[in-house]
C-alpha positions as MATLAB code, in Angstrom:
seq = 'XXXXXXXXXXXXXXXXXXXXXXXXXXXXXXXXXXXXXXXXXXXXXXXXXXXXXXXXXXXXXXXXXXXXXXXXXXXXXXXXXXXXXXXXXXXXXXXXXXXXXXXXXXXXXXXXXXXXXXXXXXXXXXXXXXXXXXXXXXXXXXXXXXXXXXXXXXXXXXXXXXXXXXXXXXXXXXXXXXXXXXXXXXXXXXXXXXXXXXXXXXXXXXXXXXXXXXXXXXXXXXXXXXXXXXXXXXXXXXXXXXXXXXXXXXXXXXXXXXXXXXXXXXXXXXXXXXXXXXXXXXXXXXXXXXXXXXXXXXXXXXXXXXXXXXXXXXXXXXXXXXXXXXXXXXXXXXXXXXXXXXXXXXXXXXXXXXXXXXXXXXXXXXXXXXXXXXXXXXXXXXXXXXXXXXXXXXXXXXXXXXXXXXXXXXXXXXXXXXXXXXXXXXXXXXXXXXXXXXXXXXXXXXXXXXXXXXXXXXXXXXXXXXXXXXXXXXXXXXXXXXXXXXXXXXXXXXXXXXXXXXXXXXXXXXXXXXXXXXXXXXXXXXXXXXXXXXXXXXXXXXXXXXXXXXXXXXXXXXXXXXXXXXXXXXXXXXXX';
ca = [
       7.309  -18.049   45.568;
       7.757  -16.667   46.655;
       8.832  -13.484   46.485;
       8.059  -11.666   49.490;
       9.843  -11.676   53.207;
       6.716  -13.228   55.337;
       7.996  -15.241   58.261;
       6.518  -18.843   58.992;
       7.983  -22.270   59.149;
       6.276  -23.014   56.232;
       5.312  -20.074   54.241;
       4.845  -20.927   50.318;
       0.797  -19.639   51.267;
       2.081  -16.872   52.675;
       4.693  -15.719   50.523;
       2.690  -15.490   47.729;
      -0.312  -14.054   49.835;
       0.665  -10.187   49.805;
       0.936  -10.781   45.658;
      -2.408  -11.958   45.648;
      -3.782   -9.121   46.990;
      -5.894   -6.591   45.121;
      -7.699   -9.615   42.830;
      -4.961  -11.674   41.947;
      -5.691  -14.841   44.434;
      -8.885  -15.127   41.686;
      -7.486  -16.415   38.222;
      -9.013  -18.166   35.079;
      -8.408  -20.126   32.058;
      -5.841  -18.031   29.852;
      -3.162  -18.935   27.381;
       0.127  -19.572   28.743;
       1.578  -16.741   26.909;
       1.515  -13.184   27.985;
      -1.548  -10.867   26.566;
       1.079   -8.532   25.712;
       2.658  -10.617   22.854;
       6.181  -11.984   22.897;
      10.300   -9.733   23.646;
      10.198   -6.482   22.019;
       6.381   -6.007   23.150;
       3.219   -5.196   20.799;
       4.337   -2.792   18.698;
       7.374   -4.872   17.660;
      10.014   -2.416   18.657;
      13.821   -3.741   19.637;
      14.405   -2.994   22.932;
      17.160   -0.475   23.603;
      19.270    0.614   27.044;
      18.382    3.858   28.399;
      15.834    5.395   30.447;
      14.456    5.295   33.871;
      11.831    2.377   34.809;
       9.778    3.301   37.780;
       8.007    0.364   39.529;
       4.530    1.009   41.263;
       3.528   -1.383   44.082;
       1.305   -1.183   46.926;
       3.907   -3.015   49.490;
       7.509   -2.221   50.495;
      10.322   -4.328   49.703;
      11.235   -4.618   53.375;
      14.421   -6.169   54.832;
      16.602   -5.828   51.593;
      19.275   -7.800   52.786;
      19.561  -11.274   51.013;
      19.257  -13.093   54.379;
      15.790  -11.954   55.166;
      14.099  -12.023   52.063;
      11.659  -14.965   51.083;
      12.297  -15.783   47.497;
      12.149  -17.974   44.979;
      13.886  -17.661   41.406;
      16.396  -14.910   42.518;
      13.191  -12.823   43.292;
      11.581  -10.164   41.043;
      12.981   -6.379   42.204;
      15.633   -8.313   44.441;
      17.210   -9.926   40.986;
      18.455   -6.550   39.464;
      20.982   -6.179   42.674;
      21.774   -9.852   44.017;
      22.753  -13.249   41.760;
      22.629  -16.913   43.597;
      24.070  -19.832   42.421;
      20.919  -20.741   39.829;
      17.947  -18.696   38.994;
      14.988  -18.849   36.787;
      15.074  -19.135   33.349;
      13.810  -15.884   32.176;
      11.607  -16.541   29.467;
       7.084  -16.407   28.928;
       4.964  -19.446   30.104;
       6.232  -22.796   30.868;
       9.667  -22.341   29.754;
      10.161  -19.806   32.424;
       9.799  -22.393   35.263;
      13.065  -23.979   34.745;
      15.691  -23.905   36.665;
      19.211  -22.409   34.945;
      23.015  -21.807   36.263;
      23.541  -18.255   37.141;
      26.818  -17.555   39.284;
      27.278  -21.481   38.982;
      28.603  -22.759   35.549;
      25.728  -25.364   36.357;
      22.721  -26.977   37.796;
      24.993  -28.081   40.467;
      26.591  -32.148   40.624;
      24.845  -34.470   42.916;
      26.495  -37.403   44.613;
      26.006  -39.996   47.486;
      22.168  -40.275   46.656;
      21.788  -36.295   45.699;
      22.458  -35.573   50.002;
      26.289  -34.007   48.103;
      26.070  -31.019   45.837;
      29.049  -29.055   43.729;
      28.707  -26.003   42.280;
      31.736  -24.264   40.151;
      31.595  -20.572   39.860;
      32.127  -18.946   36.129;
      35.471  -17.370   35.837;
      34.858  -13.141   36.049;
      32.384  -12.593   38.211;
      33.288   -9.274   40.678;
      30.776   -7.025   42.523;
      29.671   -3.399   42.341;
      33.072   -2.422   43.496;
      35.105   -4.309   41.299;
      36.450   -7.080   43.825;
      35.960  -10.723   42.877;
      33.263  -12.904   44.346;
      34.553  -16.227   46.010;
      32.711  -19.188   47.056;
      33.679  -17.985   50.477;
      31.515  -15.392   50.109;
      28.754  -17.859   49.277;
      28.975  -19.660   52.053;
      29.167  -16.747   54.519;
      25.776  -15.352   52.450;
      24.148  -18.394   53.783;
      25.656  -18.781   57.230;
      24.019  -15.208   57.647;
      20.922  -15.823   57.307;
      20.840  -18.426   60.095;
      21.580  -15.534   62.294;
      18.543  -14.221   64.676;
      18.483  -10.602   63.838;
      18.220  -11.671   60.036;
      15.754  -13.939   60.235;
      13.056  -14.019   57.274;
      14.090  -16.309   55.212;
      13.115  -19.747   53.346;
      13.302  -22.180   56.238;
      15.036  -24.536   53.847;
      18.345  -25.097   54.677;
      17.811  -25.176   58.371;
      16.106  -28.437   57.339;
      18.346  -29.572   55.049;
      21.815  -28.971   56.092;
      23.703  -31.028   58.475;
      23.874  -28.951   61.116;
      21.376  -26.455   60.237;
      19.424  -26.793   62.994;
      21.457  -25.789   65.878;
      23.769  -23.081   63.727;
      23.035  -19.412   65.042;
      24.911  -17.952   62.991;
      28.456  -16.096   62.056;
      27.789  -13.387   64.824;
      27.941  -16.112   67.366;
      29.824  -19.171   65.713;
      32.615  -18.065   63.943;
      33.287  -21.496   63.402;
      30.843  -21.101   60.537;
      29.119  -24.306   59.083;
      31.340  -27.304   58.424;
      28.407  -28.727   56.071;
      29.574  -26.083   53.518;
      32.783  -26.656   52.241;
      34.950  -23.930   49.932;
      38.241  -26.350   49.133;
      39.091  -23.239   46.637;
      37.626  -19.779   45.363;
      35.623  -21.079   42.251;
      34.164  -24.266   44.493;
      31.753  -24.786   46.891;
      30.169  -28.459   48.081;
      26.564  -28.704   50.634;
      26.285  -31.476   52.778;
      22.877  -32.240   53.111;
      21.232  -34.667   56.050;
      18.775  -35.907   53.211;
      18.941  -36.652   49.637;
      17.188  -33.296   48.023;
      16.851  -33.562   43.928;
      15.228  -30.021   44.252;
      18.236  -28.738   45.985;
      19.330  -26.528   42.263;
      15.547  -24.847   43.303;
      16.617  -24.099   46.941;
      19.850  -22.589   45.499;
      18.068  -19.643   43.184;
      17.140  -18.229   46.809;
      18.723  -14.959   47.752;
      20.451  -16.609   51.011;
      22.747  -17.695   47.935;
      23.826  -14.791   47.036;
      27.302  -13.638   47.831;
      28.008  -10.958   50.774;
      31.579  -10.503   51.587;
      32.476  -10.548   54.893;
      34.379   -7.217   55.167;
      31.636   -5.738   54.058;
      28.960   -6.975   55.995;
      26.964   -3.966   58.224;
      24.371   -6.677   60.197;
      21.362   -5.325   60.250;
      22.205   -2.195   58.277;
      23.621   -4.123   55.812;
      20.236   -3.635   53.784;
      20.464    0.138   53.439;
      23.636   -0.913   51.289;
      24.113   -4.367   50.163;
      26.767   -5.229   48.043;
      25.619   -5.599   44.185;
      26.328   -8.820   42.496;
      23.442   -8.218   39.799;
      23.396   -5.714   37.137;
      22.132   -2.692   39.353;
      23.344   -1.390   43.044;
      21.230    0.456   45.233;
      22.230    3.919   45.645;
      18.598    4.624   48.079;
      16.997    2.886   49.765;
      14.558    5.101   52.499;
      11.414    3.943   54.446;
      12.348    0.242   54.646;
      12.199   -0.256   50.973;
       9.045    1.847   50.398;
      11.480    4.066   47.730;
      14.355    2.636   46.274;
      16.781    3.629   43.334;
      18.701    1.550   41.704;
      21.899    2.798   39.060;
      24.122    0.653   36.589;
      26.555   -1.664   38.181;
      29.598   -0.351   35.864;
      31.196   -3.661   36.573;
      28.431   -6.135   35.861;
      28.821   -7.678   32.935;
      26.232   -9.659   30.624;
      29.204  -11.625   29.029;
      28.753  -13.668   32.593;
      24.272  -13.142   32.933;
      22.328  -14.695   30.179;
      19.620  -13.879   32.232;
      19.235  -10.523   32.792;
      19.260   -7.737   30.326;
      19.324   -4.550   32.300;
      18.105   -2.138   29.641;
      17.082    0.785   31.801;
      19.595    3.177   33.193;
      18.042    3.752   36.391;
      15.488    1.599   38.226;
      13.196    3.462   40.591;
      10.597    1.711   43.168;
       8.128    3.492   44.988;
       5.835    1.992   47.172;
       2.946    2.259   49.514;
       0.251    3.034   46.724;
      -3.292    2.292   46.682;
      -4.285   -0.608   44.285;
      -6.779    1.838   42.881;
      -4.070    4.686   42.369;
      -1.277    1.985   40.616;
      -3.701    1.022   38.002;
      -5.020    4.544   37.185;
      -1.590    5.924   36.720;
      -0.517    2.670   34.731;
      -3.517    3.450   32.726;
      -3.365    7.018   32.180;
       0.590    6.993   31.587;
       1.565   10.583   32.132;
       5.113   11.692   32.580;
       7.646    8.785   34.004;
       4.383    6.157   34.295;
       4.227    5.943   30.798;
       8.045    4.085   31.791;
       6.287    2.432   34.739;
       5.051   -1.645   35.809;
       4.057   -2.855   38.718;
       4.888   -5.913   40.534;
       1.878   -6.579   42.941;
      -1.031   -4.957   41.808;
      -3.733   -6.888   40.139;
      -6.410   -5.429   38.290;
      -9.671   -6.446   40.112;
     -13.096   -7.493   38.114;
     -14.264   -4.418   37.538;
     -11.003   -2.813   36.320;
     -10.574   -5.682   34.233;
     -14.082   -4.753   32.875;
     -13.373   -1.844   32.265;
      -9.836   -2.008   29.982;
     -11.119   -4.612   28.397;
     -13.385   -2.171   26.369;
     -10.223    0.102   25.291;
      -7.917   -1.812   23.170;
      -5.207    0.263   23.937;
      -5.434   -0.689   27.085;
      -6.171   -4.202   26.899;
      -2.865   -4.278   24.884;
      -1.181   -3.080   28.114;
      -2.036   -6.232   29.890;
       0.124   -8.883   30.944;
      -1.599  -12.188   31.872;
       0.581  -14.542   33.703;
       0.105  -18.096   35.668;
       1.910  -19.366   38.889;
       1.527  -22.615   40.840;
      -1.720  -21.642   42.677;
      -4.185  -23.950   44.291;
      -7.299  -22.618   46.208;
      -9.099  -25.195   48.371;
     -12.190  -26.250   50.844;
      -9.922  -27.601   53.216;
     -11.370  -30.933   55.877;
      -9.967  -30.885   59.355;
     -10.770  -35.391   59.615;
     -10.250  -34.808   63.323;
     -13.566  -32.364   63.758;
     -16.608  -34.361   63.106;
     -18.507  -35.091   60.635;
     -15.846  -34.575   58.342;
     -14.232  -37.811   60.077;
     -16.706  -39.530   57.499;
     -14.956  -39.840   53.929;
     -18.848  -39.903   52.810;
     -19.340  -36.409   54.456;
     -15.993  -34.703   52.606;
     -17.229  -36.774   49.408;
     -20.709  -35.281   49.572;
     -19.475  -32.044   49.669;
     -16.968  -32.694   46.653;
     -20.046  -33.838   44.418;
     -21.799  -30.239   45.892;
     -19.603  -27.391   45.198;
     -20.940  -24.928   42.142;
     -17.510  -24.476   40.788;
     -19.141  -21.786   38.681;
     -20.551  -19.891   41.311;
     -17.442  -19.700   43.020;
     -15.748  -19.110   39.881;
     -17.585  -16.090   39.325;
     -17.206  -14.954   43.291;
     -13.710  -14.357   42.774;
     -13.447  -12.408   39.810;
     -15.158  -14.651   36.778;
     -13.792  -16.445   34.290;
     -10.675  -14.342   33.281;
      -9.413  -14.268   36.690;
     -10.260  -17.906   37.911;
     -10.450  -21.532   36.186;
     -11.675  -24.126   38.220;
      -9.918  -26.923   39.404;
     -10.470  -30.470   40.382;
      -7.173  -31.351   40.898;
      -4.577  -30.010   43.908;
      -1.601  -29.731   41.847;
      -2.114  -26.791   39.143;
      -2.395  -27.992   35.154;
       1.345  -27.373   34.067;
       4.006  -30.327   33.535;
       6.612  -29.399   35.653;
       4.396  -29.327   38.854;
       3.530  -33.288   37.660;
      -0.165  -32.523   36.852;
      -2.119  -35.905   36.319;
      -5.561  -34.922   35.301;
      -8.111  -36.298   37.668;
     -12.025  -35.534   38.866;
     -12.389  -38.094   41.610;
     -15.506  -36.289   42.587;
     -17.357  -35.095   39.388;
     -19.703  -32.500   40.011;
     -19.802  -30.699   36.698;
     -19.674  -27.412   36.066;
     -22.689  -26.744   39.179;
     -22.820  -29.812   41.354;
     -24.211  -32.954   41.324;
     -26.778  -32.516   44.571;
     -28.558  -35.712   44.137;
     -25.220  -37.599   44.343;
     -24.088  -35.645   47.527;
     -27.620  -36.733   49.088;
     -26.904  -39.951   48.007;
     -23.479  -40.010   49.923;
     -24.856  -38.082   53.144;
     -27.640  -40.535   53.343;
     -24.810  -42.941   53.724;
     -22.926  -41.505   56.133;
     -26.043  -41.266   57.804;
     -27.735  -37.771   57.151;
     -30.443  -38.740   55.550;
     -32.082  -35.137   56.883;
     -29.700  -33.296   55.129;
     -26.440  -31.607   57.421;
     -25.717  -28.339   59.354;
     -22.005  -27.231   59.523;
     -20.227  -24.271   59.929;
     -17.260  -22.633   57.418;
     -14.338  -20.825   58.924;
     -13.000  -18.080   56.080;
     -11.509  -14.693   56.163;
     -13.073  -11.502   56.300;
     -10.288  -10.226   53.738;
     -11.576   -9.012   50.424;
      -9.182  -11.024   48.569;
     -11.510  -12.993   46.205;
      -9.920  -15.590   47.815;
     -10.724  -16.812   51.247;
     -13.182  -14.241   51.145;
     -17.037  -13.668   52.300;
     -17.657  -13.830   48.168;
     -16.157  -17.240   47.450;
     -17.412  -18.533   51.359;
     -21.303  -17.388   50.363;
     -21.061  -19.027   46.582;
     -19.555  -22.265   48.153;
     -23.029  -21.847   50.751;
     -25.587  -21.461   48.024;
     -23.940  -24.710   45.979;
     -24.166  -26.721   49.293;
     -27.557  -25.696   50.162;
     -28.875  -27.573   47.101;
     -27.565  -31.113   48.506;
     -29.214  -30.323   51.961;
     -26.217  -28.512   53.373;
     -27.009  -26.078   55.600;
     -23.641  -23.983   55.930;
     -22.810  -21.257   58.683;
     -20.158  -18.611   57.721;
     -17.520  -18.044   60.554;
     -15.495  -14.590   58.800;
     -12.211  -14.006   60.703;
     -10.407  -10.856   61.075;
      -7.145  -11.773   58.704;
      -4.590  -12.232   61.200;
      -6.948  -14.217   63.351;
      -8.304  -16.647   60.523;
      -4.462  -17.411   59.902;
      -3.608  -18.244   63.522;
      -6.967  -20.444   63.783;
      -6.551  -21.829   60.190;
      -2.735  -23.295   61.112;
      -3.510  -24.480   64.658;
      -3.455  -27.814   65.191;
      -5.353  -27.670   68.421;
      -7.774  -24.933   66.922;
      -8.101  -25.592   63.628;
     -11.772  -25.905   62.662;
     -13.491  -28.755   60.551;
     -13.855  -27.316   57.065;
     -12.443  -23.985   55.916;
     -11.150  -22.522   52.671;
      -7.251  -21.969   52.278;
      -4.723  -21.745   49.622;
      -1.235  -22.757   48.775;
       1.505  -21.578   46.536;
       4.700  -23.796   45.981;
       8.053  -22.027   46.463;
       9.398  -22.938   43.113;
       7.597  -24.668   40.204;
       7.765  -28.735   40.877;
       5.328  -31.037   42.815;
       7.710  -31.253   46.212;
       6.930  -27.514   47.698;
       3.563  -27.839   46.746;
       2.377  -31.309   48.180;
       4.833  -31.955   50.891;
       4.318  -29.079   53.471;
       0.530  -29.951   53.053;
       0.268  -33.903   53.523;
       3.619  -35.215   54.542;
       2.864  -35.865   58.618;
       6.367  -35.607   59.645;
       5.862  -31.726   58.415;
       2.818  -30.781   60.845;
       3.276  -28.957   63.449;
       1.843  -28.765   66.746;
       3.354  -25.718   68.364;
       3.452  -23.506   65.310;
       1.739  -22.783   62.112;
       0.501  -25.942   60.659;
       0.125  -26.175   56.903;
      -1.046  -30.014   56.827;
      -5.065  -29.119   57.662;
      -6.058  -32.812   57.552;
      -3.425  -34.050   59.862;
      -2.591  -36.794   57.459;
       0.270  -38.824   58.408;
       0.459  -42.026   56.183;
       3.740  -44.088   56.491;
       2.879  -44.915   52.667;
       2.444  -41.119   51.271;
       5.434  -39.627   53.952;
       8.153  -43.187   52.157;
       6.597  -41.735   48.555;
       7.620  -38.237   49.230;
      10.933  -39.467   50.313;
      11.824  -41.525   47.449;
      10.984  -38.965   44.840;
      13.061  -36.175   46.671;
      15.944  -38.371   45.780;
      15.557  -38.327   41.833;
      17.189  -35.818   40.557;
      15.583  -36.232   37.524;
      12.962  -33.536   37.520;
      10.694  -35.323   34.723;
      10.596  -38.522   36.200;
       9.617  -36.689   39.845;
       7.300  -34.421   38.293;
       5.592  -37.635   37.045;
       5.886  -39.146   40.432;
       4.502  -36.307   42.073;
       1.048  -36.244   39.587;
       0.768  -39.794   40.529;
       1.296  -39.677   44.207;
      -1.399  -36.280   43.865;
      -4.406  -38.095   42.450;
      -3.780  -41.045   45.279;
      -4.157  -38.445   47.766;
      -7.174  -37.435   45.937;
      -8.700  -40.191   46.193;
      -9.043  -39.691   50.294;
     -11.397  -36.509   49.680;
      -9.489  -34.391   52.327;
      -9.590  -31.012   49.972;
     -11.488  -29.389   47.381;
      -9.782  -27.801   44.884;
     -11.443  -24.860   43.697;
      -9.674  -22.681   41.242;
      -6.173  -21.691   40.033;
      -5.221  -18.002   40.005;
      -4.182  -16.450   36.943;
      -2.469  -12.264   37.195;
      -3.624   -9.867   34.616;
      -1.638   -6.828   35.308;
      -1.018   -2.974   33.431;
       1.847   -1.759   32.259;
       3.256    1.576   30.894;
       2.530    2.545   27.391;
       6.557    2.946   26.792;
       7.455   -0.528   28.218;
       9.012   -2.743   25.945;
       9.607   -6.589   26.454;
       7.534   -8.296   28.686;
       8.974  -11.459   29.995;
       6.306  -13.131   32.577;
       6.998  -16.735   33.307;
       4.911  -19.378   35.261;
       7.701  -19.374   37.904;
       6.555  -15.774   39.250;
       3.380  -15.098   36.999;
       4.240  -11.580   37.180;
       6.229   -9.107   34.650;
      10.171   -9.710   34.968;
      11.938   -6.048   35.674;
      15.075   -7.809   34.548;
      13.963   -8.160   31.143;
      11.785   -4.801   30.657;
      12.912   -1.821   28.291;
      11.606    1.856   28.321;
      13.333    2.962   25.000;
];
């Protein structure tokens, strides 16, 4: 989701991988609701405007120009100072993964097979300066990020516009892209190349967001971008590492269901230890009493810890975002070209062991299915593979004998030497000692981060069995099984998110009829279906879902967290 400016062609995994940091890629069965109780937080108090919220996190927010940042839902800091056409619906659980207008009076009005979409802007809408905000401003937003020097991005549009492809840009066409039309100031129609019933997803990303052209500074333009949201940034110094954001006097809420902005004054500071954020949250002294934090996890033995002070343990948040973590099969290395082999290894895994190696029970539930267990992503409940709670060894023997290992089997797993309770040695070792009980011998192969990535997503290079992770871009089945199984998405001279290769006429026709509904039940439903028929081909194992437990200030007031982010919302919070 999101949320953070990584570079890839396909970077869902990656976007959310710098939020998972610190414990959070490890998450377990919880209630959908927050731990810290509903608006107006535990102690029941109305939230009131005033104050200073200071925001704790460990990395930057980099590149603050809407062009180059990765998000999803309007993104979390990046929502107080730029609106896009939709955004998230900001509410706890489930009912924060829907999609809702924001500068658009709507979800936007498909035609000619959903490849047409119309948005209307609301009537009022004017920026930190007072001027009014056009569609043409919309359209020059997005034509901006297709430039070079503001690359960073969601690759979406490039894909998905007529034209996209082969646009560099305003700096160099000034022709601009005819796919977007403006006809008048309140309208704006997208051509697409391919019907898209997800497009009103696409369009909560922060290349939607208005930047008029006068006003544009290139790559500078970050220092100072103009404010569409409630707040404006009035610092910005060490590439985002400390920011300060004031009042946008001509914002106005009559126009934002959405965001609140209860503080006066919104300050970031960044480039904190893990184990620094959480003791301040903790403690609360001075302006951290007023403090969150939007990436910093509290690891197993923190969690340990506050759970024994029920002060503390009130000053959790516990949220849930679209999360898989996987053994993933690379059918082109042998033996895992032999559906017995991946099958005998699905009946093996200990998915309490592993459970337990990355961060217990509170911080991971186990999974048997790719898709996480929430509606909107189309979750069909399905064990293809039932091992239990430990494994079912005699079954996997059963299988390898088949596939002609009667001896038992010797291979190797590729993970990353990261301690992210992830793809870590802890999960790769539990995964090891669940194997070794169906006659798998398993070698660990630990990569430096950077270098298990580049192996992990090379087609050439990728290895036979390794464990990975993915993270859809906004809450529905699409971003979450098409980068990983539709073949017309791998790629051979870049980083490859499809690890099995698979490129099956029937799944890649499936994918494409359900991106034209536009209908989001009837594709989630399509989606869970089309899931557990993958399943059945053994070319994962799902391991666990992540859920975020995460402190907050003692004098924070209305915590929002909804599955679309699974983190606290600043646009909702109150320190008064």
């Amino acid at each position: 989701m999101r949320q953070l400016p990584l570079i890839s062609r396909r970077v869902a995994a990656a976007a959310v991988s710098v939020v998972l940091l610190g414990g959070v890629a490890a998450c377990g069965p919880e209630d959908s609701d927050n731990s810290s109780g509903a608006k107006g937080g535990k102690d029941g108090g109305e939230p009131s405007k005033g104050g200073t919220l200071t925001i704790l996190n460990r990395q930057p927010q980099s590149d603050f120009d809407p062009a180059r940042l990765y998000t999803s839902g309007g993104g979390n800091i990046p929502g107080l100072v730029f609106r896009t056409l939709t955004t998230r619906n900001r509410e706890d659980g489930p009912a924060g993964a829907k999609v809702v207008p924001d500068l658009a009076t709507d979800l936007g009005k498909p035609s000619k097979n959903a490849t047409v979409w119309t948005y209307t802007l609301k009537d009022d809408l004017t920026y930190e300066d007072g001027s009014k905000i056009t569609t043409a401003d919309i359209k020059y937003g997005i034509e901006r990020s297709f430039a070079a020097e503001l690359s960073g991005g969601a690759p979406y549009l490039r894909d998905w516009l007529i034209g996209g492809d082969t646009y560099q840009g305003p700096y160099k066409d000034k022709k601009g892209l005819d796919s977007i039309e403006t006809p008048d100031e309140k309208t704006i129609v997208f051509h697409l190349r391919k019907p898209e019933g997800d497009f009103p997803f696409v369009a909560t990303q922060t290349q939607f967001a208005p930047v008029p052209k006068a006003k544009d500074t290139g790559t500078a333009y970050e220092k100072h971008p103009i404010s569409s949201g409630p707040y404006k940034v009035v610092k910005n110094s060490g590439d985002g590492e400390h920011m300060v954001f004031e009042r946008n006097p001509h914002w106005s809420e009559k126009t934002d269901a959405e965001r609140h902005a209860y503080p006066d004054k919104v300050e970031v500071k960044s480039g904190l230890d893990s184990a620094v954020i959480n003791q301040r949250l903790s403690t609360g002294s001075g302006p951290d009493a007023a403090a969150v934090t939007t990436d910093t996890n509290l690891g197993p033995a923190e969690l340990a810890q506050v759970s024994g002070d029920k002060k503390l343990a009130d000053r959790v948040g516990t949220g849930h975002f679209g999360y898989t973590n996987y053994l993933a099969f690379n059918p082109k290395v042998k033996p895992f070209d032999n559906p017995k082999v991946r099958q005998a290894i699905s009946y093996a895994i200990n998915r309490t062991s592993v459970v337990n190696a990355a961060g217990g029970s509170s911080l991971a539930e186990p999974a048997t299915t790719f898709l996480p267990e929430r509606d909107y992503f189309g979750y069909a409940p399905y064990d293809h593979f039932p091992a239990g709670k430990t494994g079912d060894p005699e079954q996997a023997k059963k299988l390898l004998k088949e596939a002609g290992h009667e001896d038992g089997l010797t291979v190797t797993l590729t993970h990353s030497t990261a301690k992210d309770f992830a793809t870590s040695p802890e999960v790769a070792t539990a995964v090891q000692e669940g194997l070794k009980k169906a006659g798998i011998t398993l070698k660990l192969q630990g990569l430096e981060d950077n270098d298990y990535s580049e192996k992990i997503h090379s087609v050439q290079g990728a290895p036979g069995f390794y464990l990975s992770q993915w993270g859809a871009d906004w809450p529905a089945g699409g971003p979450f099984l098409a980068p990983i199984f539709d073949g017309r998405q791998i790629v051979k001279d870049g980083s490859n998110y499809n690890h099995a290769q698979l490129n099956d006429k029937a799944v890649n026709a499936e994918i494409d009829a359900i991106n034209k509904l536009t209908d989001l039940k009837a594709a989630a439903k399509r989606w869970g279906a089309l899931d557990k028929k993958i399943g059945e081909q053994a070319l994962s194992v799902p391991l666990f879902h992540p859920v975020y437990k995460r402190l907050f200030g003692k004098d924070v007031k209305n915590i929002v967290i909804s599955d679309w982010t699974g983190v606290l919302d600043v646009s909702q919070v109150a320190v008064r």
